[in-house]
C-alpha positions in Angstrom: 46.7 -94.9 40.5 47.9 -98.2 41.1 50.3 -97.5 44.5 50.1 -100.8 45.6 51.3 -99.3 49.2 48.9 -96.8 50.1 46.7 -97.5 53.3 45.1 -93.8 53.6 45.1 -90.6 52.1 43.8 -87.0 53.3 41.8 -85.0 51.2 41.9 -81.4 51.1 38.9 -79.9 52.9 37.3 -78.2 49.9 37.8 -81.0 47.1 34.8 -80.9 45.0 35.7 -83.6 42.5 37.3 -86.8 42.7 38.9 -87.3 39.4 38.4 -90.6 36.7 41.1 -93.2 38.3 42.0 -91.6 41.0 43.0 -93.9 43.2 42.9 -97.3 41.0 44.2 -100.1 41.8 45.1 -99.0 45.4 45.0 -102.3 46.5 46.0 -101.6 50.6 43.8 -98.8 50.6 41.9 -99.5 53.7 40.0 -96.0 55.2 39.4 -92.6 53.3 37.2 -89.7 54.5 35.8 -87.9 51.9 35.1 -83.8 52.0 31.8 -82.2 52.9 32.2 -79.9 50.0 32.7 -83.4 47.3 30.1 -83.5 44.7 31.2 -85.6 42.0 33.5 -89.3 42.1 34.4 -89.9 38.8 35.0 -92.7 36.8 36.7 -95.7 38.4 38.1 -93.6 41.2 38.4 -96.1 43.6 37.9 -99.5 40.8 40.0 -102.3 42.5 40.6 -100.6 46.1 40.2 -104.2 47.6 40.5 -103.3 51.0 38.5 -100.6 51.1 35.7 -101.2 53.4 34.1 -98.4 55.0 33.4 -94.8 53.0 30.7 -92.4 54.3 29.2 -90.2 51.2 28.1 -87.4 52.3 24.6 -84.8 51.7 25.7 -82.9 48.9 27.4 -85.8 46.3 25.9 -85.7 43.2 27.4 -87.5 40.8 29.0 -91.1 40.9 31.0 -92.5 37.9 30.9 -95.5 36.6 33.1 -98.4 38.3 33.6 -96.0 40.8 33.7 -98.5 44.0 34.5 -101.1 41.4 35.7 -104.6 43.5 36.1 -102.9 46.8 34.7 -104.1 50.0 31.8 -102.6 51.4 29.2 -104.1 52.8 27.6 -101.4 53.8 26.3 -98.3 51.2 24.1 -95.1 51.8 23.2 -93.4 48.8 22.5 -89.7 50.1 19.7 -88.4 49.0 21.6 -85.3 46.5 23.3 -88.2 44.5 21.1 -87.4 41.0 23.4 -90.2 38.2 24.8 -93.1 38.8 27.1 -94.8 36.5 27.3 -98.3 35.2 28.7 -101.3 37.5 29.7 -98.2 40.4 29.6 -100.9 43.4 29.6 -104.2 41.3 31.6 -106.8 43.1 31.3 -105.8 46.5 30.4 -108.0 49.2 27.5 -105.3 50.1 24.8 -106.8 52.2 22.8 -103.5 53.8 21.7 -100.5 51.2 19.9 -97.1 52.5 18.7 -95.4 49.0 17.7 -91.5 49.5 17.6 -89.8 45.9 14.2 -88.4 45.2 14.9 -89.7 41.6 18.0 -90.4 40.3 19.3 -91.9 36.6 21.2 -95.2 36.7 22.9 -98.4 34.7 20.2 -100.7 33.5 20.3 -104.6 33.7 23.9 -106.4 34.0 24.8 -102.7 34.7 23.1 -101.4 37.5 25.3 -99.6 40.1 24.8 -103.1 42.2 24.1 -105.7 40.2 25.2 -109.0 40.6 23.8 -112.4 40.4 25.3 -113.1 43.3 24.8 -110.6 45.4 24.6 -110.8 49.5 22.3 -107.7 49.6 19.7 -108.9 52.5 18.7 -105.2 53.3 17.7 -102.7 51.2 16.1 -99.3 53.1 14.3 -96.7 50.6 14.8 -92.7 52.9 11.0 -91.4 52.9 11.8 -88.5 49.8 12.5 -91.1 47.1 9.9 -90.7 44.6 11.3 -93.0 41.8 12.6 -96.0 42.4 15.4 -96.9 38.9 15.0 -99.7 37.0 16.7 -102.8 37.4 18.0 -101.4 40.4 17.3 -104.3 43.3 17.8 -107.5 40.7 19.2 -110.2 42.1 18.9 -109.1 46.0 18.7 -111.7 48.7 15.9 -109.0 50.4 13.1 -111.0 52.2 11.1 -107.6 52.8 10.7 -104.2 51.3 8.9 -101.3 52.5 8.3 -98.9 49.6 7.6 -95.4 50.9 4.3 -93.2 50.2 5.8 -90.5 48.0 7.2 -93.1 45.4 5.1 -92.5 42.3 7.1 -94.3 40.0 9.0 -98.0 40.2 11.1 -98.9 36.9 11.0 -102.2 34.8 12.5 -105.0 36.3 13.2 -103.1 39.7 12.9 -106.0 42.3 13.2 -108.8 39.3 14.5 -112.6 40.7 14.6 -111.0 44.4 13.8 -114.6 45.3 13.6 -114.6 48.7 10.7 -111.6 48.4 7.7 -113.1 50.4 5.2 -109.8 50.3 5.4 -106.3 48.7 2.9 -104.1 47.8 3.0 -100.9 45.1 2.6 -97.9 47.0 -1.3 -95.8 46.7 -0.1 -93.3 44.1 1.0 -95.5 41.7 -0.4 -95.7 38.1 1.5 -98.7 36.2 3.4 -101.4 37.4 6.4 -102.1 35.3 7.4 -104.8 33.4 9.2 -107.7 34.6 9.1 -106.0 38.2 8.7 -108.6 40.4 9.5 -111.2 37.6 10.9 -114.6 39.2 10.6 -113.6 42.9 9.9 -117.3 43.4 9.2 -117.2 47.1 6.8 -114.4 46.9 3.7 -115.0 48.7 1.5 -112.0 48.2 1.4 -108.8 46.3 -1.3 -105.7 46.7 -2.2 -103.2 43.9 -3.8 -100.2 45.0 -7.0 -98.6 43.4 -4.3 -96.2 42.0 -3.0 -98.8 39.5 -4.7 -98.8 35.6 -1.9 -100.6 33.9 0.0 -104.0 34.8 2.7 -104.1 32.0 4.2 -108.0 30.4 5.6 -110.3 32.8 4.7 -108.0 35.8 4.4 -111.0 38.4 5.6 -114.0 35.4 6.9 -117.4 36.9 6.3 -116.3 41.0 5.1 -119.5 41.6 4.6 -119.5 45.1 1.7 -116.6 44.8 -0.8 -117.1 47.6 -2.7 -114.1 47.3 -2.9 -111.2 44.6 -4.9 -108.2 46.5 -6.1 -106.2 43.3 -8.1 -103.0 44.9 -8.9 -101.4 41.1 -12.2 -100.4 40.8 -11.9 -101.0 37.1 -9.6 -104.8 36.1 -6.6 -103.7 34.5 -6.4 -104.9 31.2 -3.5 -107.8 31.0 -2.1 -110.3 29.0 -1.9 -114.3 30.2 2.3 -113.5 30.5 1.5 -110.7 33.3 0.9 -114.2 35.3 2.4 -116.9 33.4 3.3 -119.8 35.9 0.8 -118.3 39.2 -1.0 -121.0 39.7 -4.8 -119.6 39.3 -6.2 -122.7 41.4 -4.7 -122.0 44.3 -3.5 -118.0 44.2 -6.7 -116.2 45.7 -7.5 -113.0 43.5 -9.2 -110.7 46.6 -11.2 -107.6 44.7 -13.2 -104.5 45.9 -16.8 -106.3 46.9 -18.9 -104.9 44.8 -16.7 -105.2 41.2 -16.1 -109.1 41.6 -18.6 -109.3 38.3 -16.0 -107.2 36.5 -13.1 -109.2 37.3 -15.1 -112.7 36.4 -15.5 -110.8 33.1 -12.0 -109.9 32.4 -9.7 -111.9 29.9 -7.2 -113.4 32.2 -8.7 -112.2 35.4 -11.5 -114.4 35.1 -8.8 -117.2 34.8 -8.2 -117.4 38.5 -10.8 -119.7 40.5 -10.9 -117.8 43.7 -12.0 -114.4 43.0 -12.9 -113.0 46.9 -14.9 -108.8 47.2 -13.1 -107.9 50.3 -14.4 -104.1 51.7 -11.7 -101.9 50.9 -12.2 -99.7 53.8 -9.1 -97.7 55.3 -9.0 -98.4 59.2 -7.6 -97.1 61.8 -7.8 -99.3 65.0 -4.7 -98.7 66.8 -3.1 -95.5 65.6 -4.2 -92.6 66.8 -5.3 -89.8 63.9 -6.2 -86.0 64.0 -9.5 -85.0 62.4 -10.7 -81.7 61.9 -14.4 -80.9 61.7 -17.1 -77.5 61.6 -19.8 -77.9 63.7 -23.2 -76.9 63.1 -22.5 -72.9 64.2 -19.8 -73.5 61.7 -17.1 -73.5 64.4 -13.8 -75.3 63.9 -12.9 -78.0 65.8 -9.9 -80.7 66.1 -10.0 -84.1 68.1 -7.9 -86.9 68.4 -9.3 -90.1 67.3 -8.9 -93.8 67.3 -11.0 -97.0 66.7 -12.7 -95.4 62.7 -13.1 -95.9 59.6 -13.9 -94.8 56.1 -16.8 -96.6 55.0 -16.5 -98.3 51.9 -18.2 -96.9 48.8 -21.0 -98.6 46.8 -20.3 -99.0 43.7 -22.6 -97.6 41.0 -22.6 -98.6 37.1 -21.8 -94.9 35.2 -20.6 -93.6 37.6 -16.8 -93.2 39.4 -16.8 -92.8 42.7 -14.1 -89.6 43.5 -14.2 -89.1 47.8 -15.8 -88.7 50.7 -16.5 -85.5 52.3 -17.6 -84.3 55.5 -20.2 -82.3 56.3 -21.0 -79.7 59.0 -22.4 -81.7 62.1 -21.8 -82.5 66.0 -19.0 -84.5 66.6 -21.3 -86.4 69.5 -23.8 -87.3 66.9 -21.0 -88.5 64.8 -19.6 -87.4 61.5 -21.9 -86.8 58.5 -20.4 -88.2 55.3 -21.3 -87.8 51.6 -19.7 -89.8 48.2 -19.0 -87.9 45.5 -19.2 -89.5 42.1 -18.4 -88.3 38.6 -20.6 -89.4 36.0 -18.4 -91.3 32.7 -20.3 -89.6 30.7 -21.3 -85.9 32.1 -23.3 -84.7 28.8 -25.7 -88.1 29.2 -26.1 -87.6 32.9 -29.6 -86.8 34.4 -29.7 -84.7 38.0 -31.0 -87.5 39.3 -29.7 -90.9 39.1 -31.3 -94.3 40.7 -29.0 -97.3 41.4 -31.2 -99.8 39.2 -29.3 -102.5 41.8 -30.7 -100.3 45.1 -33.0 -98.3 44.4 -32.5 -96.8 47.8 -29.0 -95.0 46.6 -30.1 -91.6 44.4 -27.2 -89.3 43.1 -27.9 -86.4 42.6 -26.3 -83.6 40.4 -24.1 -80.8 42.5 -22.4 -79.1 40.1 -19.7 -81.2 38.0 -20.1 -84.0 40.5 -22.8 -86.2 41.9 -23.4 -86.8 46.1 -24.8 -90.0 47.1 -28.3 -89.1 49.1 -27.9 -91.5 51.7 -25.8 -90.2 54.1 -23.8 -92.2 56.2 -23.1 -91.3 59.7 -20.5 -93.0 61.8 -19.0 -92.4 65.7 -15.3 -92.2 66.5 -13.7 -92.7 69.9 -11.5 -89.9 71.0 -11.5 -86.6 72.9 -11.5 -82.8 71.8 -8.1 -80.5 71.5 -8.2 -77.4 72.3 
């Protein structure tokens, strides 16, 4: 602690903790490589180590204490994906402007103690590794980021995750997840557009309050999320356009707060797949299995149909050259009510009918893809 003099310092190849103040207040410090074996940095370990610029944490840290990187000078930080705590303020006052995040989930500070906060911060990049499943609260505030991708496994993003991010100009919540936090996106003033998946059945206070420069708010909920006026206090509702599954605009016009914006747009919600190429596995009529690669298809979207919630689609048995069969399946809201056979009063062409604990629409829908068989 506190040798003013020291440029570098070798660790001992099977150091497995870096103990509280280690090297305070190093203030030459300029290059350390840290163990493969290291799981924990505690407390302040490097807090004031103004030079030091560069430090590679490696698969296998666990822990980091608060202050830790306190007022160094990296600009650069990968969190590897073992790292389960972080402490309070562990890289406050670094001149950081790249991040790579890998923990699957990991416990931090909150607010004006998040391991990076500051409301100055230079952070322009901020890379989630595709295991992360919770993102932390609080735990981009005050980045410069103009783009985030948010992986597929995250299930869960914390309050006030990405809050005043205000150079944010999209983001959308990953399919998966079930509430968006409060204050999340909260003064991202340059935010343009924002998607909810169908996933999402709770939008928590000041979700999206005071981004002004809202464009677009792609809502794909069958059923409108229940909200108060703060979830979108300062969005301008004249001008943000509120795009909505096609057939459920009537239950969004019917909302409290919803019903507030003036453009409410159905959009089909199908998934589409025109340049990737996919694998899809099918039984043929002789029951046979088969695999093909596919491009140029797409899931049709699903009528909606008042009682009932529409669960999948599922394909049947058929010849791939006559294209693939495939049947909705519904669940009825109220199963002990439900008859075996249900007519859509608003098409009276669409019949569900009772299959077990589930309904299958009787119109089947058949559609080709493009592609070639794999043996």
């Amino acid at each position: 602690m506190n040798c003013t003099n020291l440029k570098s310092i070798n660790l001992p190849a099977t150091q497995k903790t870096l103990p509280v103040s280690f090297l305070e207040g190093c203030t030459s410090l300029e290059s350390i490589e840290l163990p493969a074996t290291l799981t924990t940095i505690s407390a302040d370990a490097f807090y004031g180590c103004m030079k030091l610029a560069n430090v590679n944490l490696e698969e296998g840290l666990t822990n980091i204490g608060l202050r830790a990187f306190y007022n160094c000078k990296l600009t650069e930080i990968t969190i590897p994906s073992t790292v389960t705590s972080i402490g309070n303020s562990a890289f406050k006052g670094n001149p950081t402007t790249t991040i790579v995040w890998k923990p699957k989930s990991c416990t931090i500070g909150s607010d004006d103690s998040a391991p990076f906060y500051s409301t100055n911060s230079q952070v322009t990049s901020f890379t989630f590794g595709d295991s992360v499943q919770v993102i932390p609260a609080y735990l981009c505030k005050y980045m410069k980021i103009e783009s985030i991708a948010i992986p597929a496994t995250v299930t869960s993003i914390g309050q006030s995750a990405f809050m005043y991010c205000t150079n944010l100009k999209h983001f959308e919540f990953p399919q998966g997840i079930k509430t968006v936090a409060t204050s999340v996106l909260e003064g991202c003033t340059a935010l343009e557009e924002v998607i909810i998946p169908s996933s999402v059945t709770t939008i928590n206070q000041d979700a999206f309050y005071n981004c002004s420069a809202l464009q677009a708010i792609r809502n794909y909920a069958y059923t409108p999320q229940t909200i108060t006026e703060r979830v979108v206090n300062n969005v301008n509702k004249q001008t943000c356009i509120l795009y909505v599954p096609m057939d459920y605009i009537d239950l969004y016009q019917a909302k409290a707060v919803w019903c507030d914006f003036i453009n409410i747009i159905g959009v089909a919600t199908d998934l589409q797949f025109e340049e990737q190429t996919v694998q899809v596995s099918y039984l043929k009529q002789d029951e046979s299995l088969h695999y093909m690669e596919a491009q140029k298809w797409q899931i049709p979207h699903a009528p909606r149909i008042e009682g009932f919630t529409f669960l999948k689609w599922q394909v049947l048995p058929g010849d791939l050259a006559e294209g693939i069969v495939l049947q909705a399946v519904y669940e009825a809201n109220t199963p002990t009510e439900a008859p075996a056979v249900y007519t859509n009063p608003a098409n009276p062409a669409q019949k569900l009918i009772r299959n077990g604990n589930v309904y299958i629409l009787s119109s089947e829908k058949v559609y080709s893809v493009m592609g070639q068989e794999v043996k």
